[in-house]
Backbone as ProteinMPNN parsed JSONL, in Angstrom:
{"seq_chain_A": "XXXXXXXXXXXXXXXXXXXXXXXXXXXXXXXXXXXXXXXXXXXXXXXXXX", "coords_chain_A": {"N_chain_A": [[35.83, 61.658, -17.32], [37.507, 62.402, -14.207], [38.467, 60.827, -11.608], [38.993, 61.454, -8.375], [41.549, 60.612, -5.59], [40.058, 59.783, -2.341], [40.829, 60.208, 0.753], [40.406, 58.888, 3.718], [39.738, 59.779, 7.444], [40.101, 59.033, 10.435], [38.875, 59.721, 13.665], [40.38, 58.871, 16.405], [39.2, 58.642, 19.565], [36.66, 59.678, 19.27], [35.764, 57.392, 17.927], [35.805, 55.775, 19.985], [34.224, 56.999, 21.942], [31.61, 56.509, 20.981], [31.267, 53.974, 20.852], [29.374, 51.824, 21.741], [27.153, 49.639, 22.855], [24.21, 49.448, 20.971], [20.195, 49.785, 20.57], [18.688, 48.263, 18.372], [17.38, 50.012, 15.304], [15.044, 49.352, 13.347], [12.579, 49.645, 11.876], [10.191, 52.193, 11.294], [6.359, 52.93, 12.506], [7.398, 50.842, 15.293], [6.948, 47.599, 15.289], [5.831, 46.886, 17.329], [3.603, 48.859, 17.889], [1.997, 48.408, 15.686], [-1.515, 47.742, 14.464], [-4.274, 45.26, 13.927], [-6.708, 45.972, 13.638], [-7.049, 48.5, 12.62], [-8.22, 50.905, 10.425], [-9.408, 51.937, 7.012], [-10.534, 54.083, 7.34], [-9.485, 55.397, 9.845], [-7.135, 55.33, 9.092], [-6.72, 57.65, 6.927], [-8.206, 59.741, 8.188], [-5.736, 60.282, 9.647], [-4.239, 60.908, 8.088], [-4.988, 63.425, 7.617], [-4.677, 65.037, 9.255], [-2.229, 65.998, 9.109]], "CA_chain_A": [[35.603, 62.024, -15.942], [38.74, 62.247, -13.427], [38.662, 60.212, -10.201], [39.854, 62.283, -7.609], [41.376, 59.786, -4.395], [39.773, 60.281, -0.784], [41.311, 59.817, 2.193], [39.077, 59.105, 5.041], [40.684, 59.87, 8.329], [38.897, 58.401, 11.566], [39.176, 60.595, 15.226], [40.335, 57.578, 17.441], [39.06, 59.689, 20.556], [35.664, 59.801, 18.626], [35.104, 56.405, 17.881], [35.867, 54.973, 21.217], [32.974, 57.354, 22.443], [30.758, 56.163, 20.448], [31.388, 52.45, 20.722], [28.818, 51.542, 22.705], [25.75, 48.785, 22.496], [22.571, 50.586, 21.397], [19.242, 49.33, 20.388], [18.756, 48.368, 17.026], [16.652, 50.316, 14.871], [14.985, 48.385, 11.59], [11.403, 50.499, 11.156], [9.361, 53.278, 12.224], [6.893, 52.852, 14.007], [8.078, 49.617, 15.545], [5.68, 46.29, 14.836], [4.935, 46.79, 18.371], [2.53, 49.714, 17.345], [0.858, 48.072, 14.659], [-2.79, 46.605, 14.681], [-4.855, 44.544, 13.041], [-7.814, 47.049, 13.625], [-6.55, 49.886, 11.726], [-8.992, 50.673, 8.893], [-9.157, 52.772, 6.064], [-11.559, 55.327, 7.984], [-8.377, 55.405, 10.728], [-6.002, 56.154, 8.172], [-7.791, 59.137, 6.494], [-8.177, 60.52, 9.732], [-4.44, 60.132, 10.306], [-3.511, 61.59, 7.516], [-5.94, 64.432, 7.598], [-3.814, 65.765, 10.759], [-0.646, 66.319, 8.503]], "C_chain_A": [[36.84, 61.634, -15.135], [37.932, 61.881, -11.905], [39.428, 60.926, -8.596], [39.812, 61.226, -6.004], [41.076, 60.456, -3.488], [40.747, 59.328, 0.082], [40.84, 60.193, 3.381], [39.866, 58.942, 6.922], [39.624, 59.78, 9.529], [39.828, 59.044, 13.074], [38.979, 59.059, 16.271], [39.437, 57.857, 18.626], [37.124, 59.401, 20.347], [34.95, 58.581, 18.142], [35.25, 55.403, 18.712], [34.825, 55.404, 22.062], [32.199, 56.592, 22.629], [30.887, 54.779, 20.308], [30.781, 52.035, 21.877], [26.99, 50.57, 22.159], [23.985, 49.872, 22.11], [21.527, 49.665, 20.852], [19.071, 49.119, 18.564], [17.439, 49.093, 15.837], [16.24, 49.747, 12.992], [13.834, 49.215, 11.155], [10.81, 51.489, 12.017], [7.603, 52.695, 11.569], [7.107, 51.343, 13.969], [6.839, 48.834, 15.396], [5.097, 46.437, 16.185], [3.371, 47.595, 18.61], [2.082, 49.525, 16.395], [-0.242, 47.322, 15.009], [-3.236, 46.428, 13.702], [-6.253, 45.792, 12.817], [-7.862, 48.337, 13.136], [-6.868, 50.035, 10.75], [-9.011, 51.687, 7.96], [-9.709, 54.213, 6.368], [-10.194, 55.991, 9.25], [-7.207, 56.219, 10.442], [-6.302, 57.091, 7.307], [-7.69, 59.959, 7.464], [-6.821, 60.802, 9.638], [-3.636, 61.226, 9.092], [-4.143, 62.767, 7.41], [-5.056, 65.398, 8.175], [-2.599, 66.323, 10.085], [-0.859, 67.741, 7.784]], "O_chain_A": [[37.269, 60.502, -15.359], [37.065, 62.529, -11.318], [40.469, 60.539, -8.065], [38.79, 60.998, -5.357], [41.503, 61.608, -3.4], [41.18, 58.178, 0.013], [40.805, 61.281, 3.955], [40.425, 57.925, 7.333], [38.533, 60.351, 9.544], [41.003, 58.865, 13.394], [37.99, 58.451, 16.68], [38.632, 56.926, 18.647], [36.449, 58.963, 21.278], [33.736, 58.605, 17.943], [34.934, 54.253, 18.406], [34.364, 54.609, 22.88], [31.874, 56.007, 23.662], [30.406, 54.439, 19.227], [31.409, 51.866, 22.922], [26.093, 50.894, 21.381], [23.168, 50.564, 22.718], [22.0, 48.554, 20.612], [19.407, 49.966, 17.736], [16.489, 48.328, 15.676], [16.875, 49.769, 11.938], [13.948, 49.611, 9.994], [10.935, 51.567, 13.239], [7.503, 52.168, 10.462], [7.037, 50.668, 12.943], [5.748, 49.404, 15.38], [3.906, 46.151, 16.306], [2.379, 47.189, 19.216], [1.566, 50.526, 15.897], [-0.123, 46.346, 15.75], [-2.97, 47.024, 12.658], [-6.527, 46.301, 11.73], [-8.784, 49.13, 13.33], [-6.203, 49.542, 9.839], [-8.322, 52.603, 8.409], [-9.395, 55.246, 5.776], [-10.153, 57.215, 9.367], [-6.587, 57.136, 10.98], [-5.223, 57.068, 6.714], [-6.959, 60.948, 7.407], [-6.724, 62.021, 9.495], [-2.737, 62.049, 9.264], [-3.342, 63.411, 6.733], [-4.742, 66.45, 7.618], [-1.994, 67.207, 10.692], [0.085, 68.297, 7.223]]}, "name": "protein", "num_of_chains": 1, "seq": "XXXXXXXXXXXXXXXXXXXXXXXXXXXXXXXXXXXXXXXXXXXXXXXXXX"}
């Protein structure tokens, strides 16, 4: 198998845009929308809808 080199070329212009604080995203949905009360009859339902 041959290796073929990249060369990764970065748009200065383009990443000074985009350099900016954002929110961090770790899961969907967020822990803030989870409950304890969410039962197996809930989730059936939920997925029913799909």
């Amino acid at each position: 198998m041959k290796v073929l080199p990249q060369t990764v070329k970065f748009d200065a212009d383009l990443l000074t845009k985009y350099d900016r604080p954002l929110p961090r995203y770790t899961s969907y949905p967020p822990a803030t929308e989870l409950k304890e009360d969410f039962a197996e009859i809930d989730f059936k339902a939920a997925i029913a809808l799909r």
